[in-house]
Kinemage of the C-alpha trace (Angstrom):
@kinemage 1
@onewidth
@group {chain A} dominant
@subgroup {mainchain}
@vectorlist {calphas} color= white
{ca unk a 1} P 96.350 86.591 80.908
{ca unk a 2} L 93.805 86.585 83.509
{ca unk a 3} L 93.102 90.145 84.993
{ca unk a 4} L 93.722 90.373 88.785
{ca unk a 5} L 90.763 90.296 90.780
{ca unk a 6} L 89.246 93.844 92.379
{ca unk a 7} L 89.097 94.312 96.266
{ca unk a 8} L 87.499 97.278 97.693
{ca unk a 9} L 88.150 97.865 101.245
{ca unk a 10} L 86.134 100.224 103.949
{ca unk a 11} L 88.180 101.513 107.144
{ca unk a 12} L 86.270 102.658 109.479
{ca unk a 13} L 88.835 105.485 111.490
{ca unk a 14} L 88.471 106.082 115.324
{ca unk a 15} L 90.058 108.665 116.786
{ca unk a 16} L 91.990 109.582 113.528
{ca unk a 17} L 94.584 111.738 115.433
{ca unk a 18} L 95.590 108.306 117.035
{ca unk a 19} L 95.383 106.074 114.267
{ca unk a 20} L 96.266 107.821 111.360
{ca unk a 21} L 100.179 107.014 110.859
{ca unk a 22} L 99.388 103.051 111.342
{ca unk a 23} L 96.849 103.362 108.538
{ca unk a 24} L 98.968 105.143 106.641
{ca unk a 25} L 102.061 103.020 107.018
{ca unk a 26} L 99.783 100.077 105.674
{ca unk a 27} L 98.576 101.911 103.036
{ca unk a 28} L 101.983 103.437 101.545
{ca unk a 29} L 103.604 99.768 102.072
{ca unk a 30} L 100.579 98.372 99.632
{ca unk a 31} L 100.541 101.381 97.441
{ca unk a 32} L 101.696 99.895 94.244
{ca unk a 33} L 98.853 97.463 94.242
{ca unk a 34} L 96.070 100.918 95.225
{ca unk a 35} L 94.445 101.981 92.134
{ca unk a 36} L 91.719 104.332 94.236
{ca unk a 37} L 92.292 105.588 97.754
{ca unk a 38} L 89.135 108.077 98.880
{ca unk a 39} L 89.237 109.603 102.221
{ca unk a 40} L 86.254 110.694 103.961
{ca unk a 41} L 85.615 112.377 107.663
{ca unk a 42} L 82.952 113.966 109.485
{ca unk a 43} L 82.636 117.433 109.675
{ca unk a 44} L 79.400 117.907 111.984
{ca unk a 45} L 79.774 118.752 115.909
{ca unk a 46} L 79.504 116.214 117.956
{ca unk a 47} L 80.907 114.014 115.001
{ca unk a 48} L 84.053 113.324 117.305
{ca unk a 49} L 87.149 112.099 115.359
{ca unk a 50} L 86.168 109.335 112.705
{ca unk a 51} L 86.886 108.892 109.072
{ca unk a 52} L 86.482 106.618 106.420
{ca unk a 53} L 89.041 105.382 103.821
{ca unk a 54} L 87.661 103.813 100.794
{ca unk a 55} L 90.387 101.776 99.215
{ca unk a 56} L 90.439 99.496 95.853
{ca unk a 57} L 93.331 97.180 95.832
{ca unk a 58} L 94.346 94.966 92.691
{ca unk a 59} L 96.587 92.204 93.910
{ca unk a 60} L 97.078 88.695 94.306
{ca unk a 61} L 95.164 86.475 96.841
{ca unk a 62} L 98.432 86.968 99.216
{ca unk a 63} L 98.280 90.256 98.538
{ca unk a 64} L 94.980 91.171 99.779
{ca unk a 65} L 95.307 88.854 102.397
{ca unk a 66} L 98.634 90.330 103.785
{ca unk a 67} L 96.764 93.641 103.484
{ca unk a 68} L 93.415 93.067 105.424
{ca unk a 69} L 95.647 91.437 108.281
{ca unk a 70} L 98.248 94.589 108.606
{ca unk a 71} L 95.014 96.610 108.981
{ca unk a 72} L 92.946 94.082 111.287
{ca unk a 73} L 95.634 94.063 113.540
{ca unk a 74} L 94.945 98.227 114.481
{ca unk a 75} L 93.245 98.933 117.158
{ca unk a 76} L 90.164 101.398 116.523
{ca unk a 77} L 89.398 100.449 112.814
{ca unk a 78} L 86.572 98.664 111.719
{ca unk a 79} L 87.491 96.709 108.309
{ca unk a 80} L 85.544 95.707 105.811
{ca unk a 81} L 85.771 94.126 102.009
{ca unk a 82} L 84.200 93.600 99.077
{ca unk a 83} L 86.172 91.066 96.406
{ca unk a 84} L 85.091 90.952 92.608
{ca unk a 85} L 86.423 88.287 90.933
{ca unk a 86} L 87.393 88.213 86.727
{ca unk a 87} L 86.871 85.047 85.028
């Protein structure tokens, strides 16, 4: 059985205070397919409100697709992947 393919995800958070339930309701509804969820924020003045979620997903194709659209779709996140692919 082939092993399911890797996707690790980057979301950009701005204005967390705003954002953060939508992210999260994305996240909880894939959570079964998260192996490692790392949050990150800034912590200097002047740093404003951002964070950074580092995700890795193992899914199917659909999956990850379904995924990266629920979170493209929020305003004030900038999303980004990275897919590794087993042979």
């Amino acid at each position: 059985m082939k092993q399911q393919d890797h996707l690790i995800v980057g979301i950009h958070v701005r204005d967390r205070v705003r954002h953060a339930s939508q992210v999260q309701k994305v996240l909880t509804s894939a959570g079964r397919h998260i192996r490692t969820r790392v949050g990150l924020h800034d912590t200097h003045p002047g740093s404003g409100d951002n964070g950074l979620i580092l995700v890795e997903l193992i899914a199917d194709a659909g999956t990850r697709k379904s995924f990266l659209a629920q979170l493209k779709k929020i305003r004030g996140l900038d999303v980004k992947a990275m897919l590794f692919q087993h042979d």
